[in-house]
N, C-alpha and C positions, 0 to 999 in steps of 0.2 A: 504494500500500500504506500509505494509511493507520492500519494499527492499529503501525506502529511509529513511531505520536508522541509514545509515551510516554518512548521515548530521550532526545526533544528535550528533557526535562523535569531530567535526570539533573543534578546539578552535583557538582563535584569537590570535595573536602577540600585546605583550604591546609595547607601544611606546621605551621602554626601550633596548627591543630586534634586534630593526628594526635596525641591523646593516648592511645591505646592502638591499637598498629601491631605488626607484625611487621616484622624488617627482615631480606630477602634479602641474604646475602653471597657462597655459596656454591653449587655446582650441586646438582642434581636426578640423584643415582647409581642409588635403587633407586625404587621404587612409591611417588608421595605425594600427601597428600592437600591442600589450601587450604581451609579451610572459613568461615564466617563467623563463628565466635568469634576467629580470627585476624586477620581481615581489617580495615584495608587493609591488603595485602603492598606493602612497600616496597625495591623492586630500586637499590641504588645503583651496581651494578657490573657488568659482563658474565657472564650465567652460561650453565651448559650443560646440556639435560634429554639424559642420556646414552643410547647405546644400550642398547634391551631397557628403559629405565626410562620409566614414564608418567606426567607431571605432571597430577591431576586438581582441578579450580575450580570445587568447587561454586557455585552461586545465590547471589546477592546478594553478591559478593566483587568488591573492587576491586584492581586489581592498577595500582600507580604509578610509574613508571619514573623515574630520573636521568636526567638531559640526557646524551644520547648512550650512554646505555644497548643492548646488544644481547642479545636471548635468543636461543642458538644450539641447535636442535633435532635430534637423532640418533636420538632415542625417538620418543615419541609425547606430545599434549598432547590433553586434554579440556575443555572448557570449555561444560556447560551449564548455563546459564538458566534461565526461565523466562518465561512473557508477562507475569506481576507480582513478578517479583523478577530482574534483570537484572545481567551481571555486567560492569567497566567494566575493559577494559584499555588504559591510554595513560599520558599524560606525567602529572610529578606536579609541574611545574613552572607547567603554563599550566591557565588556568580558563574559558576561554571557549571553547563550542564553537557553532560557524555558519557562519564566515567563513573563506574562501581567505586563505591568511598569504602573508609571506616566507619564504624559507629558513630564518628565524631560527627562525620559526610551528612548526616539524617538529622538534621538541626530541629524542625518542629515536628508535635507529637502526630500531625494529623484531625483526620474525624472522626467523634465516638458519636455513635449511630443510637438511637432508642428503639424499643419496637414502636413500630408504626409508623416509623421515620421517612422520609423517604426524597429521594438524589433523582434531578434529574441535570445531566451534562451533555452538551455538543459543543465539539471543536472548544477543548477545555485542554492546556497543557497544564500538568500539573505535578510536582516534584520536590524530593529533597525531606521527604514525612518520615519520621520512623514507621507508623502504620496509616498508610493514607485515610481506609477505610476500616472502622474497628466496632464490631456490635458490643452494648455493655454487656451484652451477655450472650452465650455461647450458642450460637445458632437462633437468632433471633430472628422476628419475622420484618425485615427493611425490605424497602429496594431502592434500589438502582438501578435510574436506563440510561445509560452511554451510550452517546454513537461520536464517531469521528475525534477521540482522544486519545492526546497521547500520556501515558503515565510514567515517570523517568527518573530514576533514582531515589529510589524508595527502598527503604529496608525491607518494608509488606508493604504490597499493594491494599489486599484484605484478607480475613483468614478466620475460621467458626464463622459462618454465614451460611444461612439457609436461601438461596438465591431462586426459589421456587418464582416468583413476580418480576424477575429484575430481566432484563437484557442488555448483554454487551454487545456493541454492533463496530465492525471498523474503525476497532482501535489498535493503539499499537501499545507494547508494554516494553520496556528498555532499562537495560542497566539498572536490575533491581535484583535482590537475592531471593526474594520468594512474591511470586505475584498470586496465585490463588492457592492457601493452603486451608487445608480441609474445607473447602466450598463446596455444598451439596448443591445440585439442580439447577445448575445454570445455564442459558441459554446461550453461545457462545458463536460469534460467527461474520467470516470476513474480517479477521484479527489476527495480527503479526504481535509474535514474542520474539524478543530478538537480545543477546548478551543476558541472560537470566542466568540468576545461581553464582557461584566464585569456584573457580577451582585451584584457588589455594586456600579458601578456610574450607571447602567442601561441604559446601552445603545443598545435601543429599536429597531433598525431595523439593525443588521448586516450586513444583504445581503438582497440586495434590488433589483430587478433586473423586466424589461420590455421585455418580449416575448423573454427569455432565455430557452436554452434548457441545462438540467442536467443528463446525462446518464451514468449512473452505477457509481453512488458517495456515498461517507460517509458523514452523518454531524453528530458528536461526542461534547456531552461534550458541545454543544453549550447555553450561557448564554444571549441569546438575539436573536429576532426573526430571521428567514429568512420568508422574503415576496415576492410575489411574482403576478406579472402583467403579465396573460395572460404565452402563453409557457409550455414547457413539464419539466416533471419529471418524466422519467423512469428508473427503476431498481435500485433506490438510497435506501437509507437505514439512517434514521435516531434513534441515542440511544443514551444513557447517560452511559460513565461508570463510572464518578466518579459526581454524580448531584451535585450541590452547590445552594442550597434555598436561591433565592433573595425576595428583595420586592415585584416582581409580576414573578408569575409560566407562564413562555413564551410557546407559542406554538413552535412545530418542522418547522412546515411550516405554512405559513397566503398568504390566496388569494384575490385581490379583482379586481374587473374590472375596474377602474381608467387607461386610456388612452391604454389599453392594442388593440392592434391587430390583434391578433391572440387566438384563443380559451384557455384555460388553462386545462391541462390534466395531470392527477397525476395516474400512473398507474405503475403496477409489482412494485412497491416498499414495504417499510419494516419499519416501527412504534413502537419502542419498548424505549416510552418514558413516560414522567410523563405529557402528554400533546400529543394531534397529528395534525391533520388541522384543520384550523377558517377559513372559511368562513365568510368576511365583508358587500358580497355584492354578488349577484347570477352571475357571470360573463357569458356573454353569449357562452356556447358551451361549459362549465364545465363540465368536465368528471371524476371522480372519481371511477375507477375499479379497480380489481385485484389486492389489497393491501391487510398489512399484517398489521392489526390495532392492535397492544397490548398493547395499556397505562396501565401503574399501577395506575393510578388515575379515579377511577370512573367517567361518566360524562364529559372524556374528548379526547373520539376517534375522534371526530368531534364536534366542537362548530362551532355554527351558529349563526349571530347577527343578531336578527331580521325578523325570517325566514319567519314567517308571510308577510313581502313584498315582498318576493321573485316573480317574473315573473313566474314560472314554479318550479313543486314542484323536488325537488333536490333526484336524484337516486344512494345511495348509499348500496343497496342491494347486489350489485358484487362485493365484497369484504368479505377477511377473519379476524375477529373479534378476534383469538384465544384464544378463550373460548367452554367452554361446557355448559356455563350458559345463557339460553337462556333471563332470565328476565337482566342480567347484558347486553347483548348484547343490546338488547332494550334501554337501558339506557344510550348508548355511545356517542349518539348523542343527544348535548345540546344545547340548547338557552342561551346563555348568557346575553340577553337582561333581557328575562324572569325569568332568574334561574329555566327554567322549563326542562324536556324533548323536544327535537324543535318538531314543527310540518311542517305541509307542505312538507315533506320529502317520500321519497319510501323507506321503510327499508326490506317487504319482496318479496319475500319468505326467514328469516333466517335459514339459515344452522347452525344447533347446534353444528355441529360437525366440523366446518369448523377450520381446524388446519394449520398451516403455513408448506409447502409441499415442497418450495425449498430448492435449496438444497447449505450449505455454507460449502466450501471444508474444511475439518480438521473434522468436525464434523458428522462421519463415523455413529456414534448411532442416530443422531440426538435427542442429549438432550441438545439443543442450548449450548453447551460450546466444544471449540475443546482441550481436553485434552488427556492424558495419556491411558483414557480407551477408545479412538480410535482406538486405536493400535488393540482391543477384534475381531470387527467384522472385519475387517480387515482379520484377520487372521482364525476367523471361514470360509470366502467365499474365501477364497483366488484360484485365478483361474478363479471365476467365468464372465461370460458375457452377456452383454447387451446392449440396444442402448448408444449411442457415447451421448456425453449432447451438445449443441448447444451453438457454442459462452462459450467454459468453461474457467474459466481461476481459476489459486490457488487465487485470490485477495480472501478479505474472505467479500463477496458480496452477498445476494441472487441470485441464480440464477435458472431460471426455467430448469425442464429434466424432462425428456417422464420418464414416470413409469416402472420399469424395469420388473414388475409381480409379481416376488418373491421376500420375505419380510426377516426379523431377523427373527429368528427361536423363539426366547421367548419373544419379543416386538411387530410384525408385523410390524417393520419400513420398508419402500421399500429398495432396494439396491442400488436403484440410490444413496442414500444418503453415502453409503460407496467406491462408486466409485469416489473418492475425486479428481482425477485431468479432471473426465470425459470423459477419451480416451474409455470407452467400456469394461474395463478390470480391475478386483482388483487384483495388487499385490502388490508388494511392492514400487513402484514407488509412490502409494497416503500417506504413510506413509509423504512425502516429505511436506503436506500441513496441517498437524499436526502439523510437526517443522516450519512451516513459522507466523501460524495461532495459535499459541500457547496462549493459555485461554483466547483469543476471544469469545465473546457471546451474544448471540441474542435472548435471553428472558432467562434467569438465569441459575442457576450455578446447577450442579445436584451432589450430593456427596453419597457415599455410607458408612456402616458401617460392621463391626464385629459382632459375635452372641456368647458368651459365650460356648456354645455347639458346637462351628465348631471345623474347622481344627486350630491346633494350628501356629500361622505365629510371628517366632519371632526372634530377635536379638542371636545370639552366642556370646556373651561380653567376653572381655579378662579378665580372673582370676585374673593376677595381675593387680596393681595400671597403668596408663600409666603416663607418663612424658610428659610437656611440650614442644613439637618439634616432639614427638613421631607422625610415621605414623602407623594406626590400619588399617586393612584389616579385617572387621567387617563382618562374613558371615549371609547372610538375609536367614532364615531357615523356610521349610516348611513342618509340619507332624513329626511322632511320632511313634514310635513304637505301642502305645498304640493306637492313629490317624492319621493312616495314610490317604492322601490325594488318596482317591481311583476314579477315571472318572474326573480328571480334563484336561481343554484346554489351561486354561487361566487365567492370573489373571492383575488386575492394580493398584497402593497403592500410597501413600506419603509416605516418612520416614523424619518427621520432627525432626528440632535439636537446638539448641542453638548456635546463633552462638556465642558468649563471651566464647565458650571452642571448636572451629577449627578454623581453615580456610577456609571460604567459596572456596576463589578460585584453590584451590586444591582437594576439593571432587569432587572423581569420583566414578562410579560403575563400574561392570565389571560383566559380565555374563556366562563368559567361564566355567564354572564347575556346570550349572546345570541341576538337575534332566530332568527337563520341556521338554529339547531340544538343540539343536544344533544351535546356531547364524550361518544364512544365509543359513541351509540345511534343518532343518524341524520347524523353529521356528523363527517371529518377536521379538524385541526387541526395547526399546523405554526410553529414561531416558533425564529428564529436569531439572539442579538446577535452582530454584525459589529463586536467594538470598534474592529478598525484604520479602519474604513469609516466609525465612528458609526453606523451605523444598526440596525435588529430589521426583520427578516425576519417577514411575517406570511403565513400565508395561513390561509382556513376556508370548506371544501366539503363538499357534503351528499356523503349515499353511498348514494338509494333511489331516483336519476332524475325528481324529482320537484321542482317547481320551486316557491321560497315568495316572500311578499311580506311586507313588514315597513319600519317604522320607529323609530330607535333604535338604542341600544348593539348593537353586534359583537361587541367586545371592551375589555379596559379595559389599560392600560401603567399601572404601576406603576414610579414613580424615586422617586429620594433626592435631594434637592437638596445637593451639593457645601457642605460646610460649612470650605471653606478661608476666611481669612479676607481673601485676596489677589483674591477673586473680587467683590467689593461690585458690589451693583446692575445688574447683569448679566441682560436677560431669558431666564426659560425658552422657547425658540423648537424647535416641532416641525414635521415637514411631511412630507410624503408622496412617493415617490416608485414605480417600476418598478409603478404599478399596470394590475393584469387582473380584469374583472369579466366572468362568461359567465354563460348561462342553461343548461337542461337539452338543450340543443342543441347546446352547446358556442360558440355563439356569443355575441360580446362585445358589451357595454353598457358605454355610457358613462356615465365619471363626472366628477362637478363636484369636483377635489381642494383644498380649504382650508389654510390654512396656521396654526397655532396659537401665539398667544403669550400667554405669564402672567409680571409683575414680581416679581420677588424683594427682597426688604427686605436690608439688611443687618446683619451678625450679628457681635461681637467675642469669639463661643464658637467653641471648636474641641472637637467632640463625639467624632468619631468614633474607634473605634480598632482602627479596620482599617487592616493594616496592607499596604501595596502588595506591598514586599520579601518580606513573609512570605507573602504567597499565591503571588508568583509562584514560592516556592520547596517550594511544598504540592504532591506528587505523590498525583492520586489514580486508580486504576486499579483494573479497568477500567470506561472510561466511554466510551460509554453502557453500563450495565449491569443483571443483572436480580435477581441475589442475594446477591450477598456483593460489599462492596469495601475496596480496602486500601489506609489514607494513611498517606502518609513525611512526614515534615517534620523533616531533618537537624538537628541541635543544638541540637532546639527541640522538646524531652517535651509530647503532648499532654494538657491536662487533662482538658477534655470537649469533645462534640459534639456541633453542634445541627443537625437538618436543617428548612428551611423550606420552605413548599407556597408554589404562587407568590404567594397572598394576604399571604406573609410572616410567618404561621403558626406556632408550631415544632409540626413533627408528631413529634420524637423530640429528645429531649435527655438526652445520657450521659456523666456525671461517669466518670471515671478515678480510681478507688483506690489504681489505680499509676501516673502519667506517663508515658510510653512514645514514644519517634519513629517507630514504626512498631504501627497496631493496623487489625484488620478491623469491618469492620462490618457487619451482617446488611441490606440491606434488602427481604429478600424479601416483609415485608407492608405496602409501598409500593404506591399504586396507579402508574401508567406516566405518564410526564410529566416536567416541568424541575422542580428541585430547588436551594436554595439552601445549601450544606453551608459552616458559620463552626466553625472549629477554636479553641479557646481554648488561647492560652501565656503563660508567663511574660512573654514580650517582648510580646503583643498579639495580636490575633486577625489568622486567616486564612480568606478564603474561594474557593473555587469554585461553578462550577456543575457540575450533578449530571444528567444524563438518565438515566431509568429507564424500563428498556422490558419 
């Protein structure tokens, strides 16, 4: 769920700043309202929203607690949002949000719940509690309905909760050590947990949860069990993208039948961990089907403790293993008791060939990564159709779709897979879940190479030295007189760089002058800077099936040369990487890839004044967008705004009559493309990049 990255964005007010505050001392007896001429509200003391009384938060309201502060609820609380105006309730002590703390980290105490209580939140960040959410008593009747929040560094999210009434919808849970324990009957669904649990204090059951149902969820990154009593898991999807090796290698999910209810059914979901289900105990009416088992850890698709006692031997034959190795598949399922292979178990008929078949939108090729060379088939079938996908959405989720018949013309992948938003039709609209979904992956990274004998793909470098401040318009060249590129369609590449000689946030590309084709009449196009990678993401594919020949500019990169003056004589060095070139067949051709270097002079000017601090502290939403967008830049009034085409351009520049930290901006008569948006302040300029779609 990516569209809640804009939380990430959010920074807090230091005590120092808070020069026009409200400051809470007292409870909440009758009806009130919080609005954002008040706001930030400053709680220094324990208060109570009384019975029969409803504390209501409107949009863009921060709410900041004292260290060990408690809000005790009897009434009722409301707190909406909105997707571009977000309301922030946590500590008013700490400023940094991302990272798993100490005890020390979880500054106020949270909310004690009463029975009869009852939360309602959208688009609410909310962080830094020791128990966000806490019944005064154990299992009490509250609820809670969430949608669209993020919850971030919290010791407990909640925990003894009877969640019979409550629903959580498309939230995201982050950087906390235990987000639902002992929560009975909760509705759960469209919810990303992501960095849960520590795995160096070890802390063994994350989420813990009694006849819960979890439908179409992430668990990411997680360093500590989720267990689970009785209830469904469908459509979820658990994986690691950054693993961290503790003491003990956790399972993704653990079952066992201890006071559970209701049967336990784990189905249409997705496993692509160092670890997958454990089984404690044979729970009655366990169903494990139509999953997508991929451990990278031998021995560990399924652990079973003890299988030998099992009541009834365990049927895990319907299910896809993702593998071709039939003695490896056999092997997946283990006794941990034993250290054996389990027994007791139904493993066939195994399908050797059973490969993971849904379908995760961005990832058009399906070679589990949604990158750049999405953009290929895309634009080989462009036109083409098929059945509609059921319940589609861009989240980057498995999802299951009727088979479309016809496949890639050089891989036999089906097409359902390239029809990325799932309406029945490829065109250029799925392109849209490529940029949402961007190097997402769901069983490894697929990269391609050069062949000394291809086509020659390489850098035009400027003859002379450039200068520090200096902007290069760098043409990306394809073909030779000697080799020319003769039946190409398509091509997808990186062109990595250094970033100590530019400026990352000013590389653009630009595609107007090449060979290949015409942006928006017979040809896709697709470009990503990757600043933590170094690299831009290229790719450009026709869309009429029709295969050309050409030599010459593709495309051209556009950098700044770094005008620090710590950087002296320093070459600009480019080069190519992850590249795919196909013809109308969809099959690949090689290329000859060059590596580009240009010298830089040295310079005792410091030009620039853009400023790092101030962009990263520029919230602009939402992006990508198509008509209207809204920029924050806290204690720093804008004057004007310029937006730049990726030639560098200004295609719009708007003086401010009144300053303002928060103003909208129309760009509805933008054509569709990357955008360079520099904000002017008293302290210095800020920029982003801008996609309009």
């Amino acid at each position: 769920m990516r569209y809640l990255c804009f939380f990430h964005l959010l920074t807090l007010l230091s005590p120092l700043l808070l020069c026009s505050q409200t400051i809470i001392t007292t409870g909440i007896g009758n009806d009130t309202s919080w609005n954002l001429a008040g706001s930030p509200y400053h709680i220094i003391n324990d208060i109570y929203i009384g019975n029969g009384a409803t504390l209501t938060i409107e949009a863009g309201v921060e709410v900041l607690c004292d260290s060990n502060v408690q809000i005790y609820i009897l009434g009722s609380l409301i707190a909406n949002g909105t997707a571009t105006d977000s309301i922030y309730i946590g500590s008013l002590n700490e400023a940094l949000i991302g990272d798993l703390g100490p005890d020390s980290h979880y500054d106020w105490k949270g909310f004690v719940m009463y029975q009869g209580s009852s939360v309602q939140m959208e688009y609410v960040l909310g962080g830094m509690a020791n128990e966000f959410f806490l019944p005064i008593l154990a299992y009490d009747s509250m609820i809670l309905d969430l949608s669209h929040c993020h919850f971030t560094e919290n010791k407990i999210f909640t925990r003894l909760f009877d969640a019979t009434h409550s629903s959580i919808q498309q939230c995201e849970f982050s950087h906390s050590r235990y987000v639902l324990y002992n929560v009975e009957h909760a509705n759960i669904q469209n919810c990303v947990f992501r960095n849960i649990g520590d795995s160096v204090q070890t802390s063994v059951l994350s989420i813990y949860t009694l006849d819960n149902q979890f439908v179409n969820c992430q668990f990411i990154d997680i360093q500590a069990q989720v267990r689970l009593r009785g209830g469904l898991v469908d459509g979820c999807e658990f994986f690691y993208e950054n693993y961290v090796p503790g003491p003990i290698v956790y399972s993704s999910i653990a079952l066992d039948a201890w006071g559970a209810q209701s049967p336990t059914v784990i189905q249409n979901s997705s496993f692509f961990t160092v670890a997958g289900i454990t089984v404690y105990s044979s729970p009655p009416g366990l169903s494990i089907n139509n999953n997508e088992i991929c451990t990278s850890v031998p021995g560990r698709g399924i652990i079973l403790y003890n299988s030998d006692f099992f009541p009834t031997p365990l049927d895990v034959s319907n299910n896809c293993w993702c593998s071709l190795d039939t003695g490896y598949i056999n092997q997946q399922v283990f006794d941990s008791m034993y250290l054996a292979p389990a027994s007791n178990i139904v493993m066939y008929p195994v399908d050797s060939f059973c490969v993971p078949t849904s379908v995760f939108p961005g990832d058009a090729n399906h070679d589990q990564v949604a990158n750049h060379s999405d953009l290929l088939p895309i634009g080989l079938h462009f036109g083409s159709v098929g059945p509609v996908r059921t319940n589609a959405s861009l989240n980057w989720l498995s999802q299951p779709a009727d088979a479309w018949g016809d496949s890639l013309l050089a891989t036999g992948v089906d097409l359902k897979h390239v029809d990325c938003d799932g309406n029945g039709i490829i065109n250029e609209d799925d392109t849209l879940a490529i940029h949402l979904n961007y190097l997402q992956t769901h069983n490894g990274y697929k990269t391609s190479s050069g062949s000394v004998d291809g086509i020659p793909l390489y850098f035009e470098m400027p003859s002379a030295s450039a200068n520090p401040g200096d902007t290069l318009s760098i043409p990306i060249m394809l073909g030779t007189i000697d080799t020319p590129a003769v039946q190409l369609y398509g091509l997808a590449f990186s062109v990595q760089y250094d970033s100590s000689t530019i400026d990352q946030s000013l590389t653009q590309v630009d595609f107007g002058n090449s060979w290949l084709g015409t942006k928006e009449t017979n040809m896709l196009t697709f470009s990503r800077n990757l600043d933590s990678l170094q690299q831009i993401d290229l790719a450009l594919v026709r869309i009429n099936q029709m295969d050309t020949m050409g030599i010459g500019q593709i495309a051209e990169i556009i950098v700044v040369i770094d005008d620090d003056i710590f950087k002296r004589d320093e070459p600009l060095r480019l080069s190519f990487a992850n590249v795919e070139a196909i013809d109308a067949s969809g099959k690949s051709i090689d290329l000859d890839i060059k590596v580009g270097i240009s010298a830089i002079q040295q310079t005792d000017t410091l030009t620039n004044a853009i400023s790092p601090a101030l962009s990263q502290l520029l919230q602009v939403y939402p992006n990508p967008a198509e008509k209207e967008i809204v920029l924050r830049l806290d204690h720093h009034p804008i004057q004007s705004v310029s937006l730049l085409n990726p030639l560098g351009q200004i295609g719009k520049s708007m003086p401010l009559s009144s300053p303002d930290t928060s103003i909208k901006l129309d760009i509805s008569s933008f054509p569709k493309g990357l955008y360079l948006l520099k904000v002017h302040t008293e302290a210095g300029e800020a920029v982003r990049k801008l996609m309009i779609r």
